[in-house]
C-alpha positions in Angstrom: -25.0 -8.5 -37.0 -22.1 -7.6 -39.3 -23.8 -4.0 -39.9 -23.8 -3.9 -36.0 -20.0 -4.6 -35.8 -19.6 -2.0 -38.5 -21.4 0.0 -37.4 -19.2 3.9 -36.7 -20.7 4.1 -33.1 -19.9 0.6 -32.4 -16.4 1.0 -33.5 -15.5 4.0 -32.1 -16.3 2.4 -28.0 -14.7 -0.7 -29.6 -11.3 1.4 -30.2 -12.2 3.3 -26.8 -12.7 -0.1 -24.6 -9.5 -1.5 -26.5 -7.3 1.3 -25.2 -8.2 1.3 -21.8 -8.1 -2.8 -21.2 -4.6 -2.9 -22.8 -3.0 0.0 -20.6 -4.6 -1.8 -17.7 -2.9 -5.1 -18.7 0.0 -3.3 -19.1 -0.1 -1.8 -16.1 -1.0 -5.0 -14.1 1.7 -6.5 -15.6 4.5 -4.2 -15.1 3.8 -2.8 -11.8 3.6 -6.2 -10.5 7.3 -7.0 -11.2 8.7 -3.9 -10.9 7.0 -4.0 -7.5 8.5 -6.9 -6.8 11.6 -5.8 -7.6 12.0 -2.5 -5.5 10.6 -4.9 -2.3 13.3 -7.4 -2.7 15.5 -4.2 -3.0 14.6 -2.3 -0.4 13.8 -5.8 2.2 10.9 -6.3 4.5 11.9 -3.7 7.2 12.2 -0.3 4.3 9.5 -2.1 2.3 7.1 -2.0 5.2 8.1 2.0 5.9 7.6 3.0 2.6 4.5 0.8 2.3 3.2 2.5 5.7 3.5 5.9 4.2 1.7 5.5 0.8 -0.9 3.8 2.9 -1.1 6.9 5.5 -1.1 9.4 2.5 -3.9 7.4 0.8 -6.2 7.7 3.5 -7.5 11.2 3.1 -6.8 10.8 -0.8 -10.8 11.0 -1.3 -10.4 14.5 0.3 -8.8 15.4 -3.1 -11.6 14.5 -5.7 -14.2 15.0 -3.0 -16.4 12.2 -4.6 -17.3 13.7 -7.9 -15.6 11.4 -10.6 -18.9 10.0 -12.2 -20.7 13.2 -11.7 -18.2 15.4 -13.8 -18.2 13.0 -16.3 -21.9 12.6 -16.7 -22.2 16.3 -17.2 -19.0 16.4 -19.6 -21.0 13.8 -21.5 -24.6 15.4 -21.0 -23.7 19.1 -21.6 -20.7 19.1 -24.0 -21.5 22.7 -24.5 -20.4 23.4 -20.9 -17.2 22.1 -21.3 -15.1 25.1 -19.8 -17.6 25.7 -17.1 -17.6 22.2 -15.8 -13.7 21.8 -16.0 -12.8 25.4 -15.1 -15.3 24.7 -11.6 -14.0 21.2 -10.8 -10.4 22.3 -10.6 -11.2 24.8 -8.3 -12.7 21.9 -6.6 -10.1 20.2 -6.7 -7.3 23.0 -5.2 -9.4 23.3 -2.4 -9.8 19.4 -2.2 -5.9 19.6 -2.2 -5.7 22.0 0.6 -8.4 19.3 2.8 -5.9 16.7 1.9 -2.8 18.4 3.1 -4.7 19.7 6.1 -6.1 15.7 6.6 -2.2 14.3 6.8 -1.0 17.2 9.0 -3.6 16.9 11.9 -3.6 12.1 11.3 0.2 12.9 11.9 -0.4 14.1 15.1 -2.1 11.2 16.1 0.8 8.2 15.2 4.6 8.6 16.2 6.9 8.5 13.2 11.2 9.5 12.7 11.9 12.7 10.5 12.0 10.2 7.1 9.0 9.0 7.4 7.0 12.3 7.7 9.3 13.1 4.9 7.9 10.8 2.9 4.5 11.1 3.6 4.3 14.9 2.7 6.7 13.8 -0.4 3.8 11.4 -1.3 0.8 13.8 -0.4 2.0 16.3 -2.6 2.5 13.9 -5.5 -1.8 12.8 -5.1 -2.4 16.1 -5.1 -1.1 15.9 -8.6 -4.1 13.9 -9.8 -6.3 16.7 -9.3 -5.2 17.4 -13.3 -6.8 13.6 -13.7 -9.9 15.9 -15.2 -8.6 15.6 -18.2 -8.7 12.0 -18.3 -12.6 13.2 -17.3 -13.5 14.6 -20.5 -12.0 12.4 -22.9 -13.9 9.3 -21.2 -16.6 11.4 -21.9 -16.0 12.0 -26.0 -14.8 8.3 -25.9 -11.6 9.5 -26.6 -9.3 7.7 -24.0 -6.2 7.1 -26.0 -5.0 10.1 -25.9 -5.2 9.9 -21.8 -3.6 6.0 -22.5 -0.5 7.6 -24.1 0.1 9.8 -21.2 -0.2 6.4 -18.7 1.8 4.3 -20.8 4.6 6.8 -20.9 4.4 7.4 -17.0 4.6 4.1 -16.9 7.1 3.2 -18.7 9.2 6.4 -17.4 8.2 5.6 -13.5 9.6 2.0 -13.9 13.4 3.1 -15.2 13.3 5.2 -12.7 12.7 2.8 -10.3 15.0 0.3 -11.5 17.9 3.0 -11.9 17.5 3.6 -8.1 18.0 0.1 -7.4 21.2 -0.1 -9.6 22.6 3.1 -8.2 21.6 1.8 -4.7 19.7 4.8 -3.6 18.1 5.4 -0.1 14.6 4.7 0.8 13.2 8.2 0.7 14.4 8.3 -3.2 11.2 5.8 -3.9 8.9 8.1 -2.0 10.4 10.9 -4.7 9.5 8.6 -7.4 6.0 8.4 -6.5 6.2 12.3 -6.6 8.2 12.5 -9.6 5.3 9.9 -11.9 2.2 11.9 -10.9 4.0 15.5 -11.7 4.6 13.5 -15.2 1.5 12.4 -16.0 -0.2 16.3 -15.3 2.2 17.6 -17.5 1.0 14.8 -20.1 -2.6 15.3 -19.3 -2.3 19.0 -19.9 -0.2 18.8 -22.5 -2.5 16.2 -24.5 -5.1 18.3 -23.9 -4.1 21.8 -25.2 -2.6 19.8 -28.3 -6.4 18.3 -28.8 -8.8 21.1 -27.2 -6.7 24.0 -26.7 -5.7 26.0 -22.7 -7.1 23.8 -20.0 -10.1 26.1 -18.9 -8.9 27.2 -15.3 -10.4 31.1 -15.3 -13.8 29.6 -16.2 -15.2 28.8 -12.8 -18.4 29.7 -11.5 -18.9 29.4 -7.6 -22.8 28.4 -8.0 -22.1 25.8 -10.4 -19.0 24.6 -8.3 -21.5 24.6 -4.7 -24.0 22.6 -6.6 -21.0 20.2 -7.5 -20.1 19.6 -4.4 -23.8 19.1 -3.4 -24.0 16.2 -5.4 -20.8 14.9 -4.2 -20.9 14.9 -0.7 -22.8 11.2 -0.7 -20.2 9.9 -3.2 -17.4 11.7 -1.1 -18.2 9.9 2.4 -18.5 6.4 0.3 -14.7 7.0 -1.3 -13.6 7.8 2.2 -15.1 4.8 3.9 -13.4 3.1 1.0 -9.4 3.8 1.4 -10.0 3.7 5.0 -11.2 0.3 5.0 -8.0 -0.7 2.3 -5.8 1.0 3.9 -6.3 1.1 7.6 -5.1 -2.1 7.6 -0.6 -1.5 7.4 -1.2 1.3 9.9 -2.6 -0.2 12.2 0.0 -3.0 11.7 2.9 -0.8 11.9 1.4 1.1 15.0 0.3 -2.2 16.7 3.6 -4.2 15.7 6.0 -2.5 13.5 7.4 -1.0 10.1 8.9 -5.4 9.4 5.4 -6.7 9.9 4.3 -4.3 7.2 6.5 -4.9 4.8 5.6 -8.9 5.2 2.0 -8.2 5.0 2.5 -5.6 1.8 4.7 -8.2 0.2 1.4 -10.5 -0.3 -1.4 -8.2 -0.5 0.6 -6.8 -4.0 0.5 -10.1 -5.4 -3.5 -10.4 -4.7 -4.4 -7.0 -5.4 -2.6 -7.7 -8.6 -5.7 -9.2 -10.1 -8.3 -6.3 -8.8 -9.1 -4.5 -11.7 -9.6 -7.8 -13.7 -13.3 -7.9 -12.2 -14.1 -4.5 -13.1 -13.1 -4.6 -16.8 -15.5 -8.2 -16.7 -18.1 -6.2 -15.1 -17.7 -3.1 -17.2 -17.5 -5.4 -20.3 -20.9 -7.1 -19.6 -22.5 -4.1 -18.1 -24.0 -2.2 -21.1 -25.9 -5.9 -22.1 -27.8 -5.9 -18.5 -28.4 -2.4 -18.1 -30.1 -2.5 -21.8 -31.6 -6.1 -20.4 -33.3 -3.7 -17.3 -35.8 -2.0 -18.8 -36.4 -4.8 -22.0 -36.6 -8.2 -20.4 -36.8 -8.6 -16.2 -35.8 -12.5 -16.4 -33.4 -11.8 -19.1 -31.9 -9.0 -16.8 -32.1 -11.6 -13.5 -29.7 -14.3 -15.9 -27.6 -11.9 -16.7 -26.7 -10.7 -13.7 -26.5 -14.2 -12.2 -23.9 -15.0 -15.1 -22.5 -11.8 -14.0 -22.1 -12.9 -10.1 -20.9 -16.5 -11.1 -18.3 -15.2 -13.4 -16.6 -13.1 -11.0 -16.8 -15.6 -8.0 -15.8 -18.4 -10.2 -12.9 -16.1 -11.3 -11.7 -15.6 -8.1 -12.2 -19.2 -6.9 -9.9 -19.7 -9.7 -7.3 -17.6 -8.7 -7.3 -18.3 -5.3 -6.8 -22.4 -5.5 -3.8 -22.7 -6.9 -2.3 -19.5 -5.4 -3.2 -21.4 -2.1 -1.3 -24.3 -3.2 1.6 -22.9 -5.0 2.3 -19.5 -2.2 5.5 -21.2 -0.8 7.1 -21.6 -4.6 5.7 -18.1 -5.1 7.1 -16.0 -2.4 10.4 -17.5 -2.6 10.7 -16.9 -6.0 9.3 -13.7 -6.4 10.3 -12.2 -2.8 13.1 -14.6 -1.2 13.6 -15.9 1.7 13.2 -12.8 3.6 9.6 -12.4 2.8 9.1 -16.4 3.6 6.1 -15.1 6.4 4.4 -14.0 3.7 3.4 -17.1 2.7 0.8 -17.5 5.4 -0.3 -14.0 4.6 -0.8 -14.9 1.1 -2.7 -17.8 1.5 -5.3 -16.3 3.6 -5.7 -13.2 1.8 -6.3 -14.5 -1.7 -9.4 -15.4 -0.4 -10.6 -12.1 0.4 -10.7 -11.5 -3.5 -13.7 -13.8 -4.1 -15.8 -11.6 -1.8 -13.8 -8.4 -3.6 -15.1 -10.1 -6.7 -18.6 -9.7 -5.8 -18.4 -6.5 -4.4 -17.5 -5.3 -7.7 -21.1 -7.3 -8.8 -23.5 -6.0 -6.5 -21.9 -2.2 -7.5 -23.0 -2.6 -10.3 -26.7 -4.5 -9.6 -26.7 -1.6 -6.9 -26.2 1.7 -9.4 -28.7 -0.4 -11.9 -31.4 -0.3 -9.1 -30.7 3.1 -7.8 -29.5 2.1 -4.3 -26.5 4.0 -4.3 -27.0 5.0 -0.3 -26.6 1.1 0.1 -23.1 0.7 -1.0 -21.9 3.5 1.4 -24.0 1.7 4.2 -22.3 -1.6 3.7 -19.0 0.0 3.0 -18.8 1.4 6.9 -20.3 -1.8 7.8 -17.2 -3.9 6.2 -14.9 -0.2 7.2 -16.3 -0.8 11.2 -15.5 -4.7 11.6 -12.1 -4.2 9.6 -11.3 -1.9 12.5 -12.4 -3.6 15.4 -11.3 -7.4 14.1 -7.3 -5.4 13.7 -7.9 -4.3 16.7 -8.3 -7.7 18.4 -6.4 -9.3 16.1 -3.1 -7.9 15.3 -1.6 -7.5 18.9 -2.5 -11.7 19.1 -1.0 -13.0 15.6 0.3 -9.8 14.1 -0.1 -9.5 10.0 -1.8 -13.0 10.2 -4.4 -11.5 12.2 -4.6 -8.4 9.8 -5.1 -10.8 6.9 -7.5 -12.8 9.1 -8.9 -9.2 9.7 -9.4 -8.3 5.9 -11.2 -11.5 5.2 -13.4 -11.3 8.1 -14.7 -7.7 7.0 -14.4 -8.4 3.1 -16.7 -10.9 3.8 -19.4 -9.4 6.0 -19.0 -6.1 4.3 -19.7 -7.3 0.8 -21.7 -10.6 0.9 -23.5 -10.9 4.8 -24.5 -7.3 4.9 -26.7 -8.0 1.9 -29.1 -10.1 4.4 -29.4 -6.8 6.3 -31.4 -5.0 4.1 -34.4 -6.3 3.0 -33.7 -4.3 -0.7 -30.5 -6.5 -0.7 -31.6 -9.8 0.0 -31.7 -10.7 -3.7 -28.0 -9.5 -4.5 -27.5 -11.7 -1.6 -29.0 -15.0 -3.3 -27.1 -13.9 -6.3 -23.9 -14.5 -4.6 -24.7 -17.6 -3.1 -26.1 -18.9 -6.0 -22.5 -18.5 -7.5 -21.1 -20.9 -5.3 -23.1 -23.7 -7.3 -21.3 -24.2 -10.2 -24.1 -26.5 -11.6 -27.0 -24.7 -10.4 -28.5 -21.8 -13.4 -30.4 -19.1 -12.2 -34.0 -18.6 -13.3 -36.0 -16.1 -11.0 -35.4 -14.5 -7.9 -39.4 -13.9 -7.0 -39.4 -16.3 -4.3 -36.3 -15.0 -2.2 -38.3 -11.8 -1.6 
């Protein structure tokens, strides 16, 4: 064991997983309050108009990347050789992704009715995601498990973003200041991300593109692309649909509370990223040892959740008032029904994983458009009856259909589903799963 732990390799993802879990926390942690912060600032009615317009902009983000994250980075980490090829092509990518984004906003505006500032601030805000398109960088030192040198760059992003953010609220600045901000943190952290990278490799690669190379790319993609897309729509689809339906106040109610619960999403994917390595190897080694493990993987996560969502339940009137004030007070209701949607969250974040390990990757983009179609069509009933109640009603709905009943759909499935509902049981220890097939 103690030549394990010492053991260079060891160490060196050690180090790696170590830098990445404490910028999240970080991150979590200060984006939270400042959050906070800016929404007591700014008030229910600007909070909801700035809140509608990064959610608009985010939905034709997966345009940018155009679904090849993991790709890129498996070839950065299977052909090291290739370096400047596999960069040099995904930014070209990524330009054109940029110019599908832009083209996305232009014709969705088209469709909604918004005032001069707020179509301000969504093309402020478009412009600043197409700024992550320099995120490759962050690519290839995941892939020489080098992350803290991408980790500097976030922290000081972050830490710059933030003072920025509470200097505008000092100086009393106007609304479409904050959409600037958002602008202002993603321009930072390419000019970081390059920077760290010529200091560490040398020029970022950007002549060495090769259109063959960047068509098969894309190939691969395209599966990956439609299952991002399905994703922000059904995260996002949500406040603009409220603020079409009801209005920009509504919004900013609704936003208050989901930022406290989406607070606590990336907590289930470092868990499940921690644990994965032990059931992939458990795969191939050990069936029933690879069954437990993914049981304690599933009941971890709901349990988690479960966790976070009791006392949340209990405590949201002392939370909003403190953290918001009285003028978010509606929230509370929000905030106790939406908390819930994180157990079902929780699992989703499981069964991606059970799903990759099995190699039924078209299965997560088929139960993504399920939970994307019923989020739709339960706002659409629901919002004009009990406004952002019936959005949060909405999300929980979907959540749970989308990530825990569509697994009885699909025969393939059925045993992720009796992994989640096995969860449920605190006292009840998975052994096999032969006789649910």
């Amino acid at each position: 064991m103690r030549q394990f732990l010492t053991h260079p390799g060891f160490l060196k993802y050690f180090a790696n997983t170590s830098w990445l879990l404490g910028e999240r926390v970080l991150r979590m942690v200060v984006s939270l309050f400042v959050g906070i912060y800016v929404a007591r600032y700014l008030g229910p009615e600007r909070f909801g108009l700035l809140s509608y317009s990064l959610s608009f902009a985010w939905l034709f983000s997966a345009l940018l990347d155009l679904g090849n994250r993991e790709i890129i980075v498996r070839e950065l980490l299977n052909n090291p050789e290739q370096r400047d090829l596999i960069l040099g092509s995904a930014i070209s990518l990524r330009l054109g992704g940029a110019v599908l984004l832009g083209s996305g906003v232009a014709v969705g505006l088209h469709f909604v009715e918004n005032d001069q500032q707020t179509l301000l601030m969504i093309g402020i805000i478009s412009v600043g995601i197409m700024f992550q398109s320099w995120d490759l960088v962050d690519y290839y030192f995941q892939s020489q498990v080098q992350s803290k040198y991408t980790v500097w760059a976030q922290t000081i992003q972050l830490i710059v973003a933030s003072l920025i953010k509470l200097a505008l609220i000092i100086w009393e600045a106007s609304l479409v200041w904050f959409a600037v901000v958002f602008l202002i943190e993603y321009v930072i952290l390419a000019v970081l991300y390059l920077f760290m990278y010529s200091w560490r490799i040398g020029w970022f690669p950007i002549r060495s593109c090769n259109l063959k190379y960047s068509q098969q790319l894309l190939k691969n993609s395209l599966p990956l692309l439609f299952t991002g897309m399905a994703t922000v729509i059904y995260m996002k689809i949500d406040q603009i649909m409220l603020k079409e339906l009801v209005g920009t106040e509504s919004v900013g109610i609704y936003a208050a509370a989901v930022k406290l619960c989406e607070a606590w999403y990336p907590l289930p994917v470092l868990v499940a990223g921690s644990l994965y390595p032990a059931i992939l190897g458990a795969k191939t080694t050990n069936p029933e040892l690879y069954h437990s493990h993914l049981q304690k993987l599933y009941s971890l996560l709901v349990w988690t959740a479960i966790a976070l969502a009791i006392p949340t339940t209990l405590l949201s009137d002392w939370v909003i008032s403190i953290l918001y004030g009285d003028e978010f007070i509606k929230s509370v209701v929000i905030l106790k029904i939406y908390i819930w949607a994180s157990v079902f969250v929780f699992i989703s974040v499981a069964n991606h994983k059970w799903l990759v390990i099995e190699n039924y990757k078209k299965y997560i983009l088929l139960t993504t458009l399920l939970g994307m179609g019923i989020n739709i069509v339960c706002n659409i009933i629901l919002i004009p009856l009990y406004g952002a109640t019936g959005a949060a009603v909405a999300t929980l709905i979907s959540y749970g259909i989308g990530s825990y009943g569509s697994l009885l759909l699909f025969p393939k499935l059925r045993v992720g589903f009796w992994f989640a509902t096995k969860s449920f049981n605190p006292f009840l220890h998975f052994t096999s799963t032969e006789h649910h097939e």
